[in-house]
Structure formats: structure tokens, C-alpha cells
C-alpha positions in Angstrom: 130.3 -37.0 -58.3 132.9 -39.4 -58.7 131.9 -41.9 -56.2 128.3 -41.9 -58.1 129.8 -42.5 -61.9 128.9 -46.1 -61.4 125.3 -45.5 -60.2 124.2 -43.6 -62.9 122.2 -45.2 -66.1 125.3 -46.0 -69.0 124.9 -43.8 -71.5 125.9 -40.6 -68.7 129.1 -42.3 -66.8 131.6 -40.6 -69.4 130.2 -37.2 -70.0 131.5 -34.2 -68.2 129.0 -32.8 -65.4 129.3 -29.0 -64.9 128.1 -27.1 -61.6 125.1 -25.0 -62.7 124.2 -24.0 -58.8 125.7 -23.4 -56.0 124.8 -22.1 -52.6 128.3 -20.8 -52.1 128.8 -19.5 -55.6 124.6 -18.3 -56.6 123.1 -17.8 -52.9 120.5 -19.7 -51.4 117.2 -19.8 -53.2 115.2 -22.4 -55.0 114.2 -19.8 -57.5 117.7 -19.4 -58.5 118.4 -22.7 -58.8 115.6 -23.8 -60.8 116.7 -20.9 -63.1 120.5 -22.3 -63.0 118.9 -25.9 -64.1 117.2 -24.9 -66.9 118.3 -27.3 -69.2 115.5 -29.6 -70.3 116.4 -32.7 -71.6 119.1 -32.4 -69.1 119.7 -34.9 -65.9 120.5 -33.0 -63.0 122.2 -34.1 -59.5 121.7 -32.3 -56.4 124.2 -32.7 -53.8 123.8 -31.4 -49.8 125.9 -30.6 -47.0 123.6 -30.1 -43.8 125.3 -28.6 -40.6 126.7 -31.9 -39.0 128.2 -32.8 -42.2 126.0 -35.4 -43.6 126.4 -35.4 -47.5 123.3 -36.9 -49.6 121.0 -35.7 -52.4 119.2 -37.4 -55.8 119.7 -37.8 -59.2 116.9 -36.7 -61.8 117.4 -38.2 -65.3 115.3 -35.0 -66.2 116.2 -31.4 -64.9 115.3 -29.8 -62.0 112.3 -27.6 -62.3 109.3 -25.9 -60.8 106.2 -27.9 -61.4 102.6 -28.3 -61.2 103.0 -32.4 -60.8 105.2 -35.2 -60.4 108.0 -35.8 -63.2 111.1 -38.0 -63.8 111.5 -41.7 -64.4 112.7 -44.7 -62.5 116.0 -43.7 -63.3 115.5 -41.1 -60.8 117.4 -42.3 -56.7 118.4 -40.9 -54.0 121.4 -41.5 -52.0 123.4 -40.9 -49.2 126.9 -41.2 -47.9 126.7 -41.9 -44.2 129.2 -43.2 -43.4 129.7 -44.9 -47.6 127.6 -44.5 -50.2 124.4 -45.9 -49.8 121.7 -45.6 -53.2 117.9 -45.8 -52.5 116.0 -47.2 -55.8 112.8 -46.8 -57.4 110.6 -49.4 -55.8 107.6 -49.2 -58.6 105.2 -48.8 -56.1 104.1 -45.5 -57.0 105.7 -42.5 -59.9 106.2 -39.7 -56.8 109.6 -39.1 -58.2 110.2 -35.0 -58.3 108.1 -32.1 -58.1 109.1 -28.4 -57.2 107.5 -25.0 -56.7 108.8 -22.0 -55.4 108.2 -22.9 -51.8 109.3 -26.5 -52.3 111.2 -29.1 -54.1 110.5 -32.8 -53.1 112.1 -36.0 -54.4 110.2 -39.1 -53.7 106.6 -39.2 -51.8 103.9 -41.3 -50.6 101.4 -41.3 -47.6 102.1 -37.5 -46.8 106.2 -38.0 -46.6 109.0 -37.2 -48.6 112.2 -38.9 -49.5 113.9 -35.2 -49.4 112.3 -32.1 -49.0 113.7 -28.5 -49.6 112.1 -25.7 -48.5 112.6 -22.4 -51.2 114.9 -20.6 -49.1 117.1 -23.2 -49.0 118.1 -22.9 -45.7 115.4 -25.9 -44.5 114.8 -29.5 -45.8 114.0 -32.9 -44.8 114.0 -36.5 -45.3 112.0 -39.7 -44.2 110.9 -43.0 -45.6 109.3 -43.1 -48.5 107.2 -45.5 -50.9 109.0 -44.4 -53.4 112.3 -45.1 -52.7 111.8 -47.5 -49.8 114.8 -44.9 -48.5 116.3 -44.5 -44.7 116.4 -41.2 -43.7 119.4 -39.6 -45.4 120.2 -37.1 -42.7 121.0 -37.8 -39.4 117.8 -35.6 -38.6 114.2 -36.1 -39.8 115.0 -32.0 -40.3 117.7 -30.7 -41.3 119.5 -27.4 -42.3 121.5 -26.7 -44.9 125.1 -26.0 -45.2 125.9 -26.4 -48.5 123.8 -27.2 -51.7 125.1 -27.9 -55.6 123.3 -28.8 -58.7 124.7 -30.8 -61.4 124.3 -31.1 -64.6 125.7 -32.3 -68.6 
């Protein structure tokens, strides 16, 4: 969280983030989370740990939900720290930014991919290239599992 203070729009660099989720702490299920993130008018920011120890995840200047479309604002990136920090921007070229459900929570989108995927056990997720971000994959793996998951939030 530390390392992403400076990526993060102004008015949130001093504010204390508090864990609302954790895998280790809540279990592994989407449901839960989305219930731990309930916050509305809260940003959210979703770290991940898959099982070769790749860290990455996104921030959401809105909360993390379950949805019937896309939300968030360009605020919203996704980033990755393989081997340093690396942050993938919103390009413009199309509002794809987060949308969740109780089988899936995707950040990013475009032409049938996802710049991170998560599946609603948890366990499951993905990343590729997308329009959105204009992002590199932020595992080392197309697929990856999960080791560890947190969500963030003010």
C-alpha cells in the first residue's frame, strides 16, 4: 500500500486505508468480499498473491461491488509489481473499468479479455491485455491461482 501512495489521485495519499477483506483472515469467496467492501462512496484496492509469488491487483476510486454493468472512473488502474511497480492507466478507449457478480469480478475489458479476472471462489483468476488499460499481463500466467487476496479500503 505503501509503494502505491504516490499513484493514487491527491485527495487519498494521507488517509488511513483499513483491510476490510482478507482471504487469510474472511476465507475465500467473492460474496464475502463484496459484503466486506460495502462502503459506497468508498475507493477500494485489491491486492493478490498468486502461487509463484507474483503480487498485482487494481484500484477502484469507487467500492468494490456486485453489478449488473460496468462502473468506476478513469481513476480506476491496475498494477503490478514484477519485479518493481509497474501502473497500467486508463487509455480512454473504452469505460470497461469494473464489474462483478457472484461468479466474477473483472477489472478492465475489451474484445472478449480482461485486464484481471476473478472467479467467485477465489481460488481462480486471470489477466491479459486489455483496451482498457493497454496492460501486460500482470501474472506470470495468462491463469493464475490464488494465494492470497486483500481488499482495501478508507
Amino acid at each position: 500500500v505503501l509503494q502505491l501512495g504516490p499513484q493514487l489521485p491527491p485527495q487519498l495519499t494521507q488517509q488511513p486505508w483499513h483491510l476490510l477483506y482478507s482471504t487469510g483472515r474472511d476465507g475465500f469467496s467473492l460474496r464475502t468480499l463484496y459484503r466486506s467492501g460495502a462502503r459506497p462512496d468508498s475507493p477500494a484496492l485489491l491486492l493478490i498473491r498468486d502461487t509463484e509469488a507474483q503480487a498485482f491487483g487494481a484500484f477502484s476510486a469507487s467500492a468494490i461491488r456486485s453489478s449488473s454493468g460496468f462502473y468506476g472512473t478513469g481513476e480506476t488502474f491496475l498494477f503490478s509489481f514484477c519485479p518493481e511497480l509497474k501502473v497500467f492507466r486508463w487509455t480512454g478507449r473504452n469505460d470497461f473499468f469494473v464489474k462483478g457478480d457472484v461468479n466474477l469480478l473483472m477489472v478492465g475489458g475489451g474484445s472478449g479479455r480482461f485486464g484481471l479476472w476473478l472467479d467467485g471462489d477465489l481460488h481462480h483468476g486471470g489477466s491479459q491485455p486489455c483496451e482498457t488499460f493497454d496492460n501486460e499481463s500482470l501474472s506470470h500466467r495468462e491463469e493464475f491461482c490464488i494465494q492470497d487476496l486483500e481488499l482495501w479500503g478508507l
